[in-house]
N, C-alpha and C positions, 0 to 999 in steps of 0.2 A: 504493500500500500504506500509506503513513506518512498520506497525506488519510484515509483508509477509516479506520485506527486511530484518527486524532484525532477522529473523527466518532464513532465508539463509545465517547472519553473516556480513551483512554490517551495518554499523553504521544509526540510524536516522536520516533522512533529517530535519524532524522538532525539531529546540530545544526550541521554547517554543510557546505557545498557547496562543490568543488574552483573555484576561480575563474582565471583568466587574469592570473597573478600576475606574470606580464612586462608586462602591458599597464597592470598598475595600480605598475608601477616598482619590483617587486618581486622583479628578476631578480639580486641581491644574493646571494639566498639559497641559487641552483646553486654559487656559488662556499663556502660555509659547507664548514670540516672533516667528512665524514665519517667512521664506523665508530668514533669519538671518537680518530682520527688513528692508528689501526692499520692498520697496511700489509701486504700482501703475506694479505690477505682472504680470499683464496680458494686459499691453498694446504692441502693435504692435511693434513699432518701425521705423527703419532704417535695411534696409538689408544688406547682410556685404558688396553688393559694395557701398551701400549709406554710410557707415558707412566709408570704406575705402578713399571712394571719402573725406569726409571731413578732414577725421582724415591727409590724403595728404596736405589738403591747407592746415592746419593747420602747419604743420611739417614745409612744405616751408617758411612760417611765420616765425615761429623761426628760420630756418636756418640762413636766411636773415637776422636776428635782429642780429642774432651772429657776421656775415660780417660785418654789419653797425657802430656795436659795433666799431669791429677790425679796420674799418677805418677811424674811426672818435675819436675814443681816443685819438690817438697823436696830432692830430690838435688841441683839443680841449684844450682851453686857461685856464679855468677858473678851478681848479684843484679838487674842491668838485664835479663836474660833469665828470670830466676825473677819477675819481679812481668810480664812480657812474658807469659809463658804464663799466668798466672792473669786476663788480661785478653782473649787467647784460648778459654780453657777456654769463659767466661760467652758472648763470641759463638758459640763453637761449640755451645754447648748450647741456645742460644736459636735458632741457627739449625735444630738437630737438630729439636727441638720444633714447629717451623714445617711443615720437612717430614712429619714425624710426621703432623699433622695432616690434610696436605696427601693423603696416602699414603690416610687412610681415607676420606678424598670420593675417590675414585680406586676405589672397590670392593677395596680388597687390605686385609689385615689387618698392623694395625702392629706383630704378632709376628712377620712374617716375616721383619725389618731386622736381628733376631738372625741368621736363618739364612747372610743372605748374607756372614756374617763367620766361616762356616764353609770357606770353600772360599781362592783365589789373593788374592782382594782384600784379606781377615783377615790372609792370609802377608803381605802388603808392611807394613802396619799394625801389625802384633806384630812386625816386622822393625824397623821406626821407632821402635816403643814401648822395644826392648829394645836401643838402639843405647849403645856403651860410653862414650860423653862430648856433654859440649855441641854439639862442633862436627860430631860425627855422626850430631847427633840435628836440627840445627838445615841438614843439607842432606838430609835425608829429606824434612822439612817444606817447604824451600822453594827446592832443587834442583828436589824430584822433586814431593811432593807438591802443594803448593799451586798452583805452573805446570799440573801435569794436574787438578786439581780446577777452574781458569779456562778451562781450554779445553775440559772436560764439558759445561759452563755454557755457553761461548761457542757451543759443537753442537748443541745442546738448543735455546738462543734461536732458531738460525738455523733449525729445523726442525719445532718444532712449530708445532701452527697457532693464531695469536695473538690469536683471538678464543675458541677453545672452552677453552682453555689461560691463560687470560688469571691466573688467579690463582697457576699453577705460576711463569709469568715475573716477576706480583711478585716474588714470595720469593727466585725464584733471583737479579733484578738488584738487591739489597739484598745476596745473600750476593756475589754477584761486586762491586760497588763495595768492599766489607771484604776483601774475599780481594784485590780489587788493593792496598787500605792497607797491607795485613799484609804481602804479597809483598816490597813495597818498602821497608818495615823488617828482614824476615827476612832480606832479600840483603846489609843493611848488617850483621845479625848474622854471617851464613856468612862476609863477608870478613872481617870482625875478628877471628873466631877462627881463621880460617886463617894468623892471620901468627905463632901459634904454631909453636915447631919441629915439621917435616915437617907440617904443616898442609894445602899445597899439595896432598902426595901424597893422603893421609887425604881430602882433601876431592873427589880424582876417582876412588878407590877406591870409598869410598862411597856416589859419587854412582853410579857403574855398577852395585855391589852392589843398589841399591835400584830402578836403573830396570830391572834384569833381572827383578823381583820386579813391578813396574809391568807389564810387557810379558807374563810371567804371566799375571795378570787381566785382559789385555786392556784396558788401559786403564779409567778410572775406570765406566764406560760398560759396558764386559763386552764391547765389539763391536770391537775394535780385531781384524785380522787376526796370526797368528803364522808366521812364518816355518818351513818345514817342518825345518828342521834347528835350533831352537829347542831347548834343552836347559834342563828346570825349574832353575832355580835353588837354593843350599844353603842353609837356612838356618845364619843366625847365631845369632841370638836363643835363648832359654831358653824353652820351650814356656810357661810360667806364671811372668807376672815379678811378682816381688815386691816392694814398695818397700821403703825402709829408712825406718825411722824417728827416725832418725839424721842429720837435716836440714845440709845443707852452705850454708856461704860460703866463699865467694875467700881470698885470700891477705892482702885487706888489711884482714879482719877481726879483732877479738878477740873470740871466742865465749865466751859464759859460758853455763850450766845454770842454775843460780839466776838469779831473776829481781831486782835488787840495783839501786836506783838510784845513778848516780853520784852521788859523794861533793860531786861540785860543782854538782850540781844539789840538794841536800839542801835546800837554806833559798830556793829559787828555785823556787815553784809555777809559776809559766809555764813555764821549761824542762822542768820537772820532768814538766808535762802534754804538751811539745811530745815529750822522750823516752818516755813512756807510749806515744804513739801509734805515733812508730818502731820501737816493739816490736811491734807484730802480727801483725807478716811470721809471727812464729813461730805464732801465730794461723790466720791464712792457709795456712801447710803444714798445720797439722793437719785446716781445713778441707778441703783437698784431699784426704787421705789418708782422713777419713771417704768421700767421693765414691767412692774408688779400690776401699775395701774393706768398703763397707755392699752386700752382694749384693742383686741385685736388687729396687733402687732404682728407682720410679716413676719416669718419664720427666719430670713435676712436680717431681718432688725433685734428679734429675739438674739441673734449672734454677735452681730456690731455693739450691742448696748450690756450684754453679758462680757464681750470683751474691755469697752469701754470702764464698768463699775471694776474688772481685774486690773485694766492698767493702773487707772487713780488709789485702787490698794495700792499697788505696786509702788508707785511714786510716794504713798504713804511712810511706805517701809523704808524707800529710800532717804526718804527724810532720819524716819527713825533708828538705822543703822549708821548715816552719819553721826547722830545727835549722840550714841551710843558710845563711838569711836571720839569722842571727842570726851569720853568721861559723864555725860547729857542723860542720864536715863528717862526714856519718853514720859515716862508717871509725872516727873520731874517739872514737868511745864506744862500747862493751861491747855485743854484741850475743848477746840473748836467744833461747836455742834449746832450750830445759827444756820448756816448754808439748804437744809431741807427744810427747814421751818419757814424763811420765807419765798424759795425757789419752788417749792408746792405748794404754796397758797390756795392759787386758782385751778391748774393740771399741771398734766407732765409733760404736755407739748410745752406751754410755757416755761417752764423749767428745762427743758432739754435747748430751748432757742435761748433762755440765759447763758445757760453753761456752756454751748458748741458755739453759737455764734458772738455774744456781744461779749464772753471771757475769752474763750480759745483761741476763734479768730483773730480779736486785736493785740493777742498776744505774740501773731506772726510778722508781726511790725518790728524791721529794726532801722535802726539802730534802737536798743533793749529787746524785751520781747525775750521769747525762751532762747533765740540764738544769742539774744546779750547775756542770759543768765551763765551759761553754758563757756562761753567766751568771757566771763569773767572768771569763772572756778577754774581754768583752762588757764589762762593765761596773767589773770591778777594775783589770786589767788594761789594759784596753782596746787590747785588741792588733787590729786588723781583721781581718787575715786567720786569725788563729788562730779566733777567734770566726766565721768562717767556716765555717773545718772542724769545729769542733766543732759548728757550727749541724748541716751534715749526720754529722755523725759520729753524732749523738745519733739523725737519723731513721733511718740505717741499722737502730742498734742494736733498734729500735723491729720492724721488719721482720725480724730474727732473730729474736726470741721468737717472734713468729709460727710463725716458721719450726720454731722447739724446740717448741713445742706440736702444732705439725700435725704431725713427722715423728717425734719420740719417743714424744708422748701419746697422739695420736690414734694415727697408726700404728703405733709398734711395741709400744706398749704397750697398744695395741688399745683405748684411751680410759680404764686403770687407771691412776688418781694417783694411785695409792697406790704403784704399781710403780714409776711416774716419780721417785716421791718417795725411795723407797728407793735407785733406783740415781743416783740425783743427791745423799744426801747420803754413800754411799757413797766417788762422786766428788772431793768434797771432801777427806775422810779421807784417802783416796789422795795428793793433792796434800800436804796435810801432811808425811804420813809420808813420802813422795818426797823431796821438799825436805831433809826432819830430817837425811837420810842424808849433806846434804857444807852441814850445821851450821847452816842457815837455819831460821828460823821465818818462813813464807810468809806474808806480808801480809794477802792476799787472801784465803786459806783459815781465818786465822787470826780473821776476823770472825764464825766460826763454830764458837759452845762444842756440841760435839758430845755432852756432859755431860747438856745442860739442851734435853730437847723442845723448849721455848718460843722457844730462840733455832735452833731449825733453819729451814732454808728453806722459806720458806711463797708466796713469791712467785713467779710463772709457773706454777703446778704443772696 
């Protein structure tokens, strides 16, 4: 066939011929990995709506965790576990987002990961979400929750089939290696607050409370079997929780509302900068609280604003490991918690066009600006590690705006600057007048003659 073709002028179909690949020394290559080192080849599996159906609970899971996160951060007193969940929140959103995706190659639609938070699994979850302290909230998570979220995972690996399925087991053995990190921080959480009085009791009260609520659902999975004489569980929880906006620290704080640098840092720009940054935490809660309370919120934005409330921890800690390295322990100085009290006044679109555009963005102005802060720890200063964090502290901020233009302009103001413009210098007034009330003239707000058009905010819009 292929001689006749090439006689009439078309090219060979065959370019090379099977040869005797042992005789030519070639027998190397029966030993080579195959299936690219995937095992257990030829097992059945999970069909793609079994695989769907799970990969759904799954996603809900995290969705939830992401919420739980967002509104239990700012209440949360005890500040190694509030900047702990804000560092969760961002993997759980980012894991949520993965499955998410995941779900719509799977033929299901990724509106249905609402539904299944309608029925036993949503009960355990608003059960956790709505638990009355740290240490009740912290053996939900990783008594009950995150142990049966590993062994989902660990059922799933063992059962689907690992070739047709190959992209569901990425994702899941990225979220299981994090969920074993997590576990084994959250367990050193649950003991430490348990050696509060009656702790002990509290913490196998509620560890039952919540597995009876697990058992429910059926396990993360929906397929776990119930015992015939199984009796639903009561809730505890509040059907619709609400956070406070009234952000908590521990006992070895001293909290202020006005935002007031210390006196001893007054004529000390390096500290001065190192205490700026330990103050974002208050930042950070209100990032979260916009997540907890901007109604539906893009599954994108769920992400952006999850990372968003991680960076401003982050920049927190930066603060706080400088202040540290300096002999500073953070307890040590005034701690800022004004910023959601009146950044949430009205909503969280309001608050989020504060904070991205009429702080972030004019803070890309230089000369100053996060590149002056950065370039003074750099080069006045010359502190390394400060100049460090301010190196990424300035790209963060850079990725917020972004963030304030896609989520306020683009979306909720449906691409009207002129609305953005209004409820952002609105914003600012607010802060003023906030502040004026316990005798402060705010700094920040106060760079803005609300008199005079020309000096209104013109940047980010």
């Amino acid at each position: 066939m292929n001689a006749e073709n090439t006689q009439k002028g078309f090219l060979p179909g065959t370019r090379q011929k099977a040869q005797d690949y042992r005789r030519l020394g070639l027998d190397y290559l029966d030993e080579l990995p195959s299936y690219c080192g995937i095992s257990d080849i030829d097992r059945i599996g999970y069909s793609v709506d079994e695989c769907a159906q799970y990969v759904m609970r799954l996603a809900a899971v995290k969705k939830q965790c992401v919420l739980i996160a967002a509104a239990r951060m700012p209440d949360t007193p005890e500040l190694e576990l509030k900047v702990a969940l804000a560092k969760w929140m961002w993997e759980d959103a980012t894991q949520f987002r993965l499955l998410e995706e995941r779900l719509t190659e799977l033929r299901s639609n990724k509106f249905a990961i609402d539904k299944v938070l309608d029925y036993q699994l949503g009960d355990l979850l608003g059960e956790i979400l709505g638990s009355p302290g740290s240490l009740e909230l912290c053996v939900g998570l990783f008594d009950v929750l995150s142990p049966a979220i590993s062994e989902a995972i660990r059922i799933y690996l063992a059962e689907t089939q690992p070739l047709v399925d190959a992209p569901t087991i990425r994702i899941l053995k990225g979220i299981l290696a994090e969920e074993k990190e997590r576990l084994e921080l959250g367990c050193r959480f649950v003991s430490v607050l348990a050696r509060k009085k009656g702790g002990i009791a509290i913490r196998s009260e509620w560890k039952e409370h919540f597995g009876r609520f697990l058992a429910a659902a059926r396990g993360i999975l929906g397929r776990d079997s119930l015992a015939p004489e199984f009796l639903p569980p009561a809730p505890r929880a509040s059907p619709a929780y609400r956070p406070s906006h009234d952000v908590a620290r521990d006992q070895r704080f001293t909290v202020v509302i006005p935002k007031v640098c210390p006196k001893a840092f007054a004529d000390d720009l390096l500290r001065r900068t190192m205490w700026s940054r330990s103050q974002e935490l208050s930042v950070a809660e209100t990032v979260a609280l916009i997540l907890y309370e901007w109604e539906d919120l893009p599954s994108e934005a769920i992400v952006d604003l999850a990372r968003q409330c991680w960076d401003e921890t982050r920049h927190a800690l930066f603060g706080q490991v400088a202040l540290e390295k300096e002999g500073i322990p953070l307890a040590t100085v005034e701690s800022w918690v004004g910023f959601p009290m009146h950044a949430l006044a009205e909503s969280p679109q309001k608050a989020m066009a504060h904070l991205c555009i009429a702080i972030e963005a004019t803070l890309m102005a230089h000369p100053g600006g996060k590149r002056g802060e950065w370039e003074f720890c750099r080069d006045v200063a010359k502190h390394p590690l400060m100049a460090t964090f301010q190196d990424f502290d300035w790209a963060d901020e850079i990725t917020h705006v972004k963030y304030g233009r896609k989520w306020v302009i683009e979306h909720y103001c449906k691409g009207n600057r002129e609305a953005a413009r209004k409820m952002t210098d609105e914003s600012i007034k607010d802060r003023l007048d906030f502040y004026a009330k316990y005798g402060v003239k705010d700094a920040f707000a106060s760079r803005f003659n609300q008199d005079n058009p020309d000096d209104k905010l013109t940047v980010g819009y």
